[in-house]
Every structure is written in structure tokens, then in C-alpha cells.
C-alpha positions as CSV (number, residue, x, y, z in Angstrom):
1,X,-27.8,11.5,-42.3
2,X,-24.6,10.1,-41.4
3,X,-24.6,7.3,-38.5
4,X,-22.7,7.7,-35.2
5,X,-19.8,5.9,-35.0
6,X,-19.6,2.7,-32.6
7,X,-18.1,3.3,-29.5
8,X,-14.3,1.6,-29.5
9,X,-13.8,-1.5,-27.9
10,X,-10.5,-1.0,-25.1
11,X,-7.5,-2.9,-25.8
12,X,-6.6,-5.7,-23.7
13,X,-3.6,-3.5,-22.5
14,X,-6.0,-0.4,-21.9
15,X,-8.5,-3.1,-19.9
16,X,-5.3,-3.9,-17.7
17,X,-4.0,-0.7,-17.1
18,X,-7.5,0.5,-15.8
19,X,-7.7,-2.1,-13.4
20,X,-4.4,-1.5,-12.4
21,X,-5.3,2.2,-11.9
22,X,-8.2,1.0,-10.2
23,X,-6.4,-1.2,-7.7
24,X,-3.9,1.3,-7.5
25,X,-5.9,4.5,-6.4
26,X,-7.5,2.2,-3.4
27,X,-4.4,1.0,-2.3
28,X,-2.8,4.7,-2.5
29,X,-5.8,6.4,-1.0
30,X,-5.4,3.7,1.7
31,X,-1.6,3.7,2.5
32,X,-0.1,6.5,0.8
33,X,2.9,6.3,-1.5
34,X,5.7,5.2,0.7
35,X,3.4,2.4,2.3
36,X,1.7,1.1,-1.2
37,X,2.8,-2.2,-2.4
38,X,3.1,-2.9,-5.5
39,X,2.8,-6.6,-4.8
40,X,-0.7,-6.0,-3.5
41,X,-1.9,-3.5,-6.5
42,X,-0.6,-6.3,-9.4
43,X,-2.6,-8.9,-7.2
44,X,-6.0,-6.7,-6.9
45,X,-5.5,-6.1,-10.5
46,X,-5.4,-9.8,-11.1
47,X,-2.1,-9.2,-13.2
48,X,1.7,-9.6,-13.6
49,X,4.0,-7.1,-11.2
50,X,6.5,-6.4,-14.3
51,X,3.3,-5.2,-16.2
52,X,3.1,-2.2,-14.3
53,X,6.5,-1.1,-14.1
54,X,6.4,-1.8,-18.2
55,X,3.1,0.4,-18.4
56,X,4.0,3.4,-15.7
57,X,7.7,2.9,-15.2
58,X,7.9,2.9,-11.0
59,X,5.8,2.9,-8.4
60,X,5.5,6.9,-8.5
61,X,5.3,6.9,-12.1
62,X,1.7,5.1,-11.0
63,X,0.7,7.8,-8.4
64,X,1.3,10.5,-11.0
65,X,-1.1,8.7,-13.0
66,X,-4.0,7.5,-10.8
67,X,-3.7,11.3,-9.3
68,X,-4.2,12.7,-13.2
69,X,-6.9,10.4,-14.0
70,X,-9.1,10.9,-10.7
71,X,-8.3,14.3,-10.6
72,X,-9.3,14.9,-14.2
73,X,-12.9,14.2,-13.1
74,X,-12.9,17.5,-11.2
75,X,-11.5,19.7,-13.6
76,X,-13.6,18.9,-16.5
77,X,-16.8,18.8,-14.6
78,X,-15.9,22.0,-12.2
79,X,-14.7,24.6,-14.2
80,X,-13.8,27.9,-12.4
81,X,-14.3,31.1,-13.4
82,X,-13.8,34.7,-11.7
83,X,-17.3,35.1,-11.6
84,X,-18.8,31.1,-10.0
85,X,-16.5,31.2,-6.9
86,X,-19.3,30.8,-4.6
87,X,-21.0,28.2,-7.3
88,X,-17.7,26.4,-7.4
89,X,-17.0,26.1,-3.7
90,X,-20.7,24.8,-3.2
91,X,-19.8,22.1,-6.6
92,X,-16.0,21.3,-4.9
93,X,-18.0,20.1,-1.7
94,X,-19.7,17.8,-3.8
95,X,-17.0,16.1,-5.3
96,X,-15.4,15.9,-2.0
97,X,-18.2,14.7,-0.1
98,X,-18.6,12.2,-2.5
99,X,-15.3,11.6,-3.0
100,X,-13.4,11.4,-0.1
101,X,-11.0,9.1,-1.2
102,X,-9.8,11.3,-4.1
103,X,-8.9,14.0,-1.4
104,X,-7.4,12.1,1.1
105,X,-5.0,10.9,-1.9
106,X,-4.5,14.7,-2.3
107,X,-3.6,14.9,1.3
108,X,-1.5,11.8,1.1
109,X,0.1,13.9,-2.4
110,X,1.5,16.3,0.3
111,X,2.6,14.5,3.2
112,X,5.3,12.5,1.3
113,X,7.8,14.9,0.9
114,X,9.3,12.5,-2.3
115,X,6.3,12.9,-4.1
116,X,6.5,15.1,-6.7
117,X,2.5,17.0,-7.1
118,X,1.5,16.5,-11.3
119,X,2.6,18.9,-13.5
120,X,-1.0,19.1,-14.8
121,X,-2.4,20.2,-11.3
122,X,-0.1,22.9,-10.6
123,X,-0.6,24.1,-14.3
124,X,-4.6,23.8,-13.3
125,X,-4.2,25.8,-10.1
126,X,-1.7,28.4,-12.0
127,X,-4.4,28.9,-14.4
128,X,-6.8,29.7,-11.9
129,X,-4.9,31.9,-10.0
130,X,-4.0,34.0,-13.1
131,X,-7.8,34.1,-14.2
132,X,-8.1,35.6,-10.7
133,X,-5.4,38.0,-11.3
134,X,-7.0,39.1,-14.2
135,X,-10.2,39.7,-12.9
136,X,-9.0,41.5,-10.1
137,X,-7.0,43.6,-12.9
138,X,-10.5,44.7,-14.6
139,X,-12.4,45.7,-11.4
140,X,-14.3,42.4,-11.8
141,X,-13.6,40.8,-8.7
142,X,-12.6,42.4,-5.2
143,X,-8.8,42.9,-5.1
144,X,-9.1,42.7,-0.6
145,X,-7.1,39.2,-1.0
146,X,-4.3,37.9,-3.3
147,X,-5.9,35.4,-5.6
148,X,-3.4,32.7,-4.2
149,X,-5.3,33.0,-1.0
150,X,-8.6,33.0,-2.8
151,X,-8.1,29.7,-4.6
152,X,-6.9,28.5,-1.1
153,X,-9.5,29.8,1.2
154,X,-12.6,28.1,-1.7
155,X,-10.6,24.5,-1.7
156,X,-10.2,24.9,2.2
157,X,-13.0,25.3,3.2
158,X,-14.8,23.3,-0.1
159,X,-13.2,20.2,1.4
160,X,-12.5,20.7,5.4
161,X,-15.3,18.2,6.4
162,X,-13.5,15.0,4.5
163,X,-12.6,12.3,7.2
164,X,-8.7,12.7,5.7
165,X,-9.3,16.6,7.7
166,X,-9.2,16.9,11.3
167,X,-10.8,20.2,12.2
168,X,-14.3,19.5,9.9
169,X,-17.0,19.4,13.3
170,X,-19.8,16.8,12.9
171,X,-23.0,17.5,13.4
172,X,-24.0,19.8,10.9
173,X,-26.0,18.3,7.8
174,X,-24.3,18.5,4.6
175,X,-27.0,20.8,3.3
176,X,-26.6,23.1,5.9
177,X,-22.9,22.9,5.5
178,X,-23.2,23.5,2.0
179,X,-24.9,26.4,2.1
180,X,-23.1,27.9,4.9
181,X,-19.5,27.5,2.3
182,X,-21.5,29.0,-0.8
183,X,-22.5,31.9,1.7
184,X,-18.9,32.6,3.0
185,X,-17.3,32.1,-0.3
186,X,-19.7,34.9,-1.9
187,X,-19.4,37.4,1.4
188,X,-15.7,37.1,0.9
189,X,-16.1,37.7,-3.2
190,X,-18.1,40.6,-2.2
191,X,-15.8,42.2,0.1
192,X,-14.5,45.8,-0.6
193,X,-11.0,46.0,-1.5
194,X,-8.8,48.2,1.2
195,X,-8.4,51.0,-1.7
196,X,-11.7,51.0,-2.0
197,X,-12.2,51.5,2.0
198,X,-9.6,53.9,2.2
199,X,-11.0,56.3,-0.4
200,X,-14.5,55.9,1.6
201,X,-13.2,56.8,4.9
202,X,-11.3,59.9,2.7
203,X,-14.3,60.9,2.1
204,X,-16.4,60.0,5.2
205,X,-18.3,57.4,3.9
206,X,-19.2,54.4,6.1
């Protein structure tokens, strides 16, 4: 019996550029991209302001990767599939209840018109639109809305009761609204598609 290998000790750069990441995703989450300084991030990070630029090349170059590392966290731990929509909407609320600031630096992400969304997110979303496509293909999932609206109508309403939102209404536990998202998300995944209601009222069925 062979014994498990020691867990690897960080380098001293990989110790710095996680506190930098660190400092970075508050100070992003806080002031978005255009109002982040990288003055304040180096000094949170209790290092030099040349070390960053050396380690993520600009201030944007940083973004992209504070937004890949924080937003790895919900695609390796939320997987979606055709068939958990409802399960993933509930599991999305979550993250974002949980994480807030992660979403309002998603919100920041599209406000700044010179930031430029990670190619690893829009491959991620692409993906799951396509899985939806599929589905849809093999009578698997109702075909009533494109997936593109799907994916968009589960991280909607998944994440509409984050302060960075201002239509989520207070006063509603986070149970309650919890079960309330699961609920709508599997009432619209049961929906019949419109071919489907055309050939009942074809045939008079209601």
C-alpha cells in the first residue's frame, strides 16, 4: 500500500499572487474595473505594484483572472445538466446568496463596456446552451423556449435577490425564496412545447 503523497507547499510567487488575487477581487467587487486602483490592491497585498503587472500583465489582465478563479468555484461545484435545471437554479441561489460579491463582480463584468467577459465563461455558457439544444433535439426537454432564454431565465431569477440587483423584494425568507425559484424553474421545464399544443388543440385535446 502505497502512501499518499504530501500535499505541495506554494511557491513564494504563488503565496503572492493569491494575495494579490485576494486583494484584488475585494477591491474589484467594490469599485469595478475603471475605479480599482492598483495602488490600493499592491498595498492590501502587502507587495510591490510592478509585481502585479509582471504576474498579470495590466490591470484587466487581473480582472480576467480574479473573475476565472472565483468563478471557477461555481462551475466545478454546479454542474448543469438538461435534466437538474430546477436542482441547479435552487444550488445557483446558494452560491449567490452566499456570495454576493462574486455576482456583483459579474454585474460590474458588464457595466464596463472595455471589459472584455473571460473566454472561459462564455465557452461555459456556450456549453450549456448547446447541452440544452441537444436535449431539446431528443424530446428530452420541452422545446416552448430557446435554450438561450432558458440559461437566462435559471441565472435570472437564481440570482435576482443579490444587493448588486435592484428588483429582488425583501421580505421573503431565503427558504421560501428558494423554493419558490426551484418551483418556477421546474413548471417552466415542464411546459408543453407550442407543437406539442398545436397538435392537442388539432385534435381537441385540452
Amino acid at each position: 500500500m502505497t502512501q499518499a503523497e504530501a500535499p505541495r507547499t506554494p511557491s513564494r510567487a504563488e503565496v503572492t499572487q493569491g494575495r494579490i488575487l485576494d486583494a484584488a477581487f475585494a477591491e474589484f467587487s467594490t469599485h469595478g474595473v475603471a475605479g480599482a486602483r492598483v495602488d490600493r490592491i499592491a498595498k492590501t497585498a502587502g507587495c510591490n505594484k510592478n509585481l502585479i503587472y509582471i504576474y498579470f500583465g495590466s490591470k484587466e489582465g487581473l480582472f480576467d483572472a480574479v473573475m476565472t478563479q472565483r468563478l471557477k468555484l461555481v462551475y466545478e461545484d454546479h454542474p448543469l445538466t438538461p435534466e437538474n435545471l430546477p436542482e441547479y437554479a435552487g444550488k445557483t441561489f446558494d452560491f449567490a446568496m452566499q456570495n454576493p460579491d462574486v455576482i456583483k463582480l459579474l454585474a460590474w463584468s458588464k457595466l464596463d463596456p472595455t471589459v472584455q467577459p473571460p473566454e472561459h465563461r462564455e465557452h461555459s455558457v456556450m456549453k450549456k446552451v448547446a447541452m440544452l439544444r441537444a436535449a431539446q433535439r431528443d424530446g428530452a426537454l420541452t422545446d416552448a423556449y430557446d435554450p438561450e432564454f432558458l440559461i437566462t431565465l435559471v441565472m435570472s431569477l437564481a440570482t435576482a435577490w443579490v444587493p448588486a440587483f435592484p428588483y429582488g423584494t425583501s421580505g421573503v425568507s431565503k427558504k421560501k425564496l428558494r423554493e419558490q425559484i426551484v418551483r418556477a424553474v421546474a413548471a417552466v421545464v415542464a411546459a408543453a412545447s407550442p407543437a406539442d399544443s398545436g397538435e392537442h388543440a388539432k385534435h381537441g385535446v385540452n
